[in-house]
N, C-alpha and C positions, 0 to 999 in steps of 0.2 A: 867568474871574470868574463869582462864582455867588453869583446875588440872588433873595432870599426875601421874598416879599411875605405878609401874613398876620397874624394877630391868636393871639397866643401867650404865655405866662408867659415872665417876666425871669429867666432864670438867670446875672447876672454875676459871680459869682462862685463857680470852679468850680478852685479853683487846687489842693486838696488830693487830688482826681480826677488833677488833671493829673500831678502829682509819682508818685503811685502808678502810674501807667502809665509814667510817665519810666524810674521805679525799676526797672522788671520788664522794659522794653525794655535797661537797664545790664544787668540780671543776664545775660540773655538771653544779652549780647553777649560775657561776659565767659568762658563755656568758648573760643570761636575764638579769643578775643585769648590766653586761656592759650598753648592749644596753637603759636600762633606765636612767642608767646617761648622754650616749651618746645624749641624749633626751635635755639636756639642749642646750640654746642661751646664746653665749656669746653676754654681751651688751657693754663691755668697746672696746676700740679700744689698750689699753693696757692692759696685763694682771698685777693684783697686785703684787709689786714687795716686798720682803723679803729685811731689808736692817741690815747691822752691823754696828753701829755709834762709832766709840772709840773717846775717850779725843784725842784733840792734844798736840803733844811735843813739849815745850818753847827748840829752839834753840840757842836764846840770853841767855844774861850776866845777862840782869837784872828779878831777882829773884821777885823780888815785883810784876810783871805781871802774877805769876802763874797762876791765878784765873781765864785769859784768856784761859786757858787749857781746862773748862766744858761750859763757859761759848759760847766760838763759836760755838763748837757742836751742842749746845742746843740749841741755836738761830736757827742751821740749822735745824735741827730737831723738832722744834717749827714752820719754816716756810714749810717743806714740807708735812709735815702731811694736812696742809690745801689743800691740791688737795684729798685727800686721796686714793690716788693711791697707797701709801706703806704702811707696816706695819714696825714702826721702831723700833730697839729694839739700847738702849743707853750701853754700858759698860764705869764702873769709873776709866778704865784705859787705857795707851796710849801705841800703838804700833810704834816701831823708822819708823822715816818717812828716808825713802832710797829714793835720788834723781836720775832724768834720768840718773844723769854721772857716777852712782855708777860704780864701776865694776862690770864684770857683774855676778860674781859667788856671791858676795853681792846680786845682782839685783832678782837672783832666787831665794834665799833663802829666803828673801821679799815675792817673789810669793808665794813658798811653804808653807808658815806662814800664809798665807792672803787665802788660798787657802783650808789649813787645818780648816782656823774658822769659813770659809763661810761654808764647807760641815757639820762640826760639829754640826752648829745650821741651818743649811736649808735651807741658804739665800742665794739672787739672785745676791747681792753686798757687800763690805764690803769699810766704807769709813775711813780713816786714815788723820792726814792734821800736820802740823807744822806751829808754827809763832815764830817771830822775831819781838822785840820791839828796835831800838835805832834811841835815837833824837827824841824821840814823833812821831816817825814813825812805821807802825806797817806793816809787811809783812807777809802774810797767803797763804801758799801752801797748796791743798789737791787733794787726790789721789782716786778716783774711781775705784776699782777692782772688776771686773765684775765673779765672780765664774765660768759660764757658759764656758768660753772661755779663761780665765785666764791671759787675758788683762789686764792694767794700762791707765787710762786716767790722764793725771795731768792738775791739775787747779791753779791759783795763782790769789793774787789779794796783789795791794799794798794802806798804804792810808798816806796821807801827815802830817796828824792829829791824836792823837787821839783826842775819846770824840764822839761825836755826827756824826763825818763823819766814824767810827768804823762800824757803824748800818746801813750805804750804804752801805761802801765795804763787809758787811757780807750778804746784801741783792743779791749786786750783783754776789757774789759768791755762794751764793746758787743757784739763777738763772742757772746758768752754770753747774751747779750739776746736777739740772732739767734736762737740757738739755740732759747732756751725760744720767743721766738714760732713759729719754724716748728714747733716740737711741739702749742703749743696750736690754732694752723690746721691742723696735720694731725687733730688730735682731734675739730675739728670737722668736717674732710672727711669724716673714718669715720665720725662719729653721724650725718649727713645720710645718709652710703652707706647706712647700715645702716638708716635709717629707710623704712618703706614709703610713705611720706609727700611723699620727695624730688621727683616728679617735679609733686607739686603745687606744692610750695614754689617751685620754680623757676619754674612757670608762671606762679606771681601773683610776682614780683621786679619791682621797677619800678614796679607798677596801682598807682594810690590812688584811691582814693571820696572824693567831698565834696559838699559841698554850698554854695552861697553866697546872701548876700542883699545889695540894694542899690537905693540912690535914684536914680531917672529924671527926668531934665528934657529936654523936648522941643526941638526945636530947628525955628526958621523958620515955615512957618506953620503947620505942626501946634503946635507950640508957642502961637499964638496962640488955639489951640482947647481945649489943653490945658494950662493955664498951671501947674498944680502942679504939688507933686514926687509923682511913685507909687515905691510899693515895687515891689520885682522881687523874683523867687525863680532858683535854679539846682540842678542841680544836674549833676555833671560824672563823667569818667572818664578820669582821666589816664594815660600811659604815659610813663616818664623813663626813654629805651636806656641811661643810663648807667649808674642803680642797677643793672639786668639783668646789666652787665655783658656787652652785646649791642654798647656803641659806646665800650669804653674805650679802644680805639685806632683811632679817627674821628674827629677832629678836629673837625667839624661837628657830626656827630649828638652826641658826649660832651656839646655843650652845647645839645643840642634835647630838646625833649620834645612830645607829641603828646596835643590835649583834644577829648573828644568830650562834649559840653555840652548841656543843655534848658534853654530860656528859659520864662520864665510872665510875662508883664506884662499888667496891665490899668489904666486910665484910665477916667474920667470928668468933666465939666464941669458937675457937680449945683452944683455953687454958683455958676453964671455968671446973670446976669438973661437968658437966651436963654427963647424960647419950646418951644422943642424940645431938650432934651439928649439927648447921645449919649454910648454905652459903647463903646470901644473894648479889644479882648482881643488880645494876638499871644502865639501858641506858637511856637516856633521848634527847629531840631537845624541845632548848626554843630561843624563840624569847624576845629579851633586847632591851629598849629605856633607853639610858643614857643622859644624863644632864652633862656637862660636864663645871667646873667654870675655866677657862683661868685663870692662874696666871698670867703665861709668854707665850710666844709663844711655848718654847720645855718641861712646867710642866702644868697641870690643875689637881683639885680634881673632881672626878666624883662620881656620884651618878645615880642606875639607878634601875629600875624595869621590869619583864619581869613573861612569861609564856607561859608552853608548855606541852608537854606527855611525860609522863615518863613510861616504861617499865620495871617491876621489876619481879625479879625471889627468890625465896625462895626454897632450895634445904635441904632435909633431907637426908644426907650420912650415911649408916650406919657402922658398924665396920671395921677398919683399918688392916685387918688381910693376911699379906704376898703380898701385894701390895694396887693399887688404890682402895679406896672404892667405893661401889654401891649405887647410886642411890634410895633409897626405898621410895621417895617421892617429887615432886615438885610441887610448884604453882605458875605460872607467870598471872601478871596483867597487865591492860593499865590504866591509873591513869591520869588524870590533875595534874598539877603541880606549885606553883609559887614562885618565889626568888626575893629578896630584895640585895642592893648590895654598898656598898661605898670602896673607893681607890683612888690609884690614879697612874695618868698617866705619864710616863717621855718619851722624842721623842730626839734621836739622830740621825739627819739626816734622814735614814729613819725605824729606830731602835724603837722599842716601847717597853718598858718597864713598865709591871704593877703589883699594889699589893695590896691588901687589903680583905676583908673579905666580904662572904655571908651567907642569911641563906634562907633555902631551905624548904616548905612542898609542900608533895604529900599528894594529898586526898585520901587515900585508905577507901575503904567502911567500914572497922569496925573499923581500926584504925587511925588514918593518924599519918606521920613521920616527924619529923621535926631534923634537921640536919643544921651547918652552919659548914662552910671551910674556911681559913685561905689560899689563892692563891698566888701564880707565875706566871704573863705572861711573854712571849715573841714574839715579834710580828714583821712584817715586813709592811711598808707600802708601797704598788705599786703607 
């Protein structure tokens, strides 16, 4: 512990300094952390593809076949999953299937639509499909739109029958589904091979940057010293092994992720009838292991625990008289620190959106603080 006795200018407020050294110590940090993801072996000869599955739309007359509409999807979607090469996510509703003869200002707007859903939710494809029932005849078109390149593949299949020959034709149109995605993830394997670029891309897989902010209420007797709420600042660096594709068969790690975090908080008691007011400031660097429960692919609740050193300053300013007050006392510390943490997470393409709540104590040698905050993120993922 290290105390400063002395008659000096009030600087409490210094949080935009702080952020910009936070910032440069992240970047700092962020060639090693490449390089250890870069450390991974890809073992698939495809990479796992992101897909968008919607209902198809009934193009016949006869109304009684609706049910056909979840029902194909879901067969498809039932049968690719067993390679487990995608991760598929089903929507209960159906987007108009636009044929090759559309015209073509129809034909773009298709794209633009199919284009706009794939980036929304993250995906590598989005598939769309229509059928037609007349005469116990049933005919099923679908459409493969590749995000990446913003292609259309169509597919069609017809069957003579319903009933039990229904379960071929949807076998073999899945098949063909297969097909065109494993072409479109090889096309993307080659344009990363060929890219001189690849070996960055890979190393930022998983990083995202952000930044967060959030209300402080103190707790116990520092709380009675400090009775408001104060704003806090953050800002972070996360690692998620699973986006890397570093822990998708790990069991544990697939659903951890890894935060390295600066805190900025300051307080003060200017509004209490005391004779002497004090500024309190703590900086802090903690290291978080989150737990993160996958709902869906772009929401999970997370829970997480972490610890680090906190930095705290205590300033006695004495009277306010005809400008900035003086200094007539400080005492800064180095502390241990540790936080507890649940929220949760939302992912728009590559948008991150977080919120929920923590609570913080520093061990300080005579007394220790305890504090939880009410957070804002926002975040980017590379």
């Amino acid at each position: 512990m290290v105390i400063t006795s002395g008659v000096r200018r009030a600087a409490p407020y210094r949080s935009l300094t702080a952020l910009r050294l936070a910032a440069s110590i992240l970047c700092l940090a962020m060639p090693l952390a490449g390089r250890m993801a870069y450390a991974q072996t890809v073992k698939s000869e495809y990479p796992e593809s992101k897909i968008i599955l919607y209902n198809f739309q009934n193009t016949g007359k006869a109304a009684e076949f609706g049910y056909y509409s979840y029902i194909i999807p879901d067969s498809i979607s039932t049968e690719l999953k067993r390679s487990k090469k995608y991760d598929i996510r089903s929507f209960p509703v159906t987007i108009e299937y636009v044929d090759s003869k559309a015209p073509e200002d129809v034909r773009a707007n298709a794209v633009r639509l199919l284009a706009e859903r794939g980036k929304e939710f993250g995906a590598d494809f989005v598939i769309t499909g229509s059928y037609q029932v007349e005469n116990r005849r049933i005919s099923i078109k679908t459409q493969v739109f590749d995000v990446h390149n913003g292609k259309i593949r169509d597919i069609s299949e017809t069957s003579e029958e319903l009933g039990a020959m229904l379960l071929i034709i949807i076998d073999s149109l899945t098949e063909k589904i297969d097909t065109e995605l494993r072409k479109g993830a090889a096309d993307r394997l080659a344009a990363k091979a060929a890219s001189p670029y690849i070996p960055f891309y890979r190393a930022l897989c998983g990083w995202s940057l952000g930044a967060t902010i959030g209300t402080v209420q103190m707790l116990g007797p520092w709380g009675d010293i400090y009775e408001d709420r104060y704003k806090s600042a953050s800002l972070y660096v996360r690692y998620d092994p699973a986006e890397s594709g570093l822990a998708k068969g790990t069991p544990i790690l697939r659903n951890m992720a890894f935060s390295l975090q600066y805190d900025y908080l300051t307080a003060d008691n200017s509004d209490k009838d005391e004779p002497a007011q004090s500024i309190f400031t703590m900086r802090s660097f903690s290291l978080s292991g989150l737990y993160l429960y996958r709902i869906e692919s772009f929401f999970a609740l997370a829970a997480g625990a972490g610890a680090g050193l906190a930095v705290s300053l205590v300033e006695i300013p004495g009277p306010d008289i005809g400008g900035p007050s003086e200094i007539l006392d400080s005492r800064r510390t180095y502390d241990p620190s540790i936080q507890l943490s649940a929220g949760a997470l939302f992912l728009f393409s590559r948008v991150e959106l977080g919120a929920g709540i923590e609570w913080h104590h520093i061990f300080f040698k005579d007394r220790g603080m305890d504090f939880t905050r009410l957070y804002f993120s926002l975040g980017y993922r590379l």
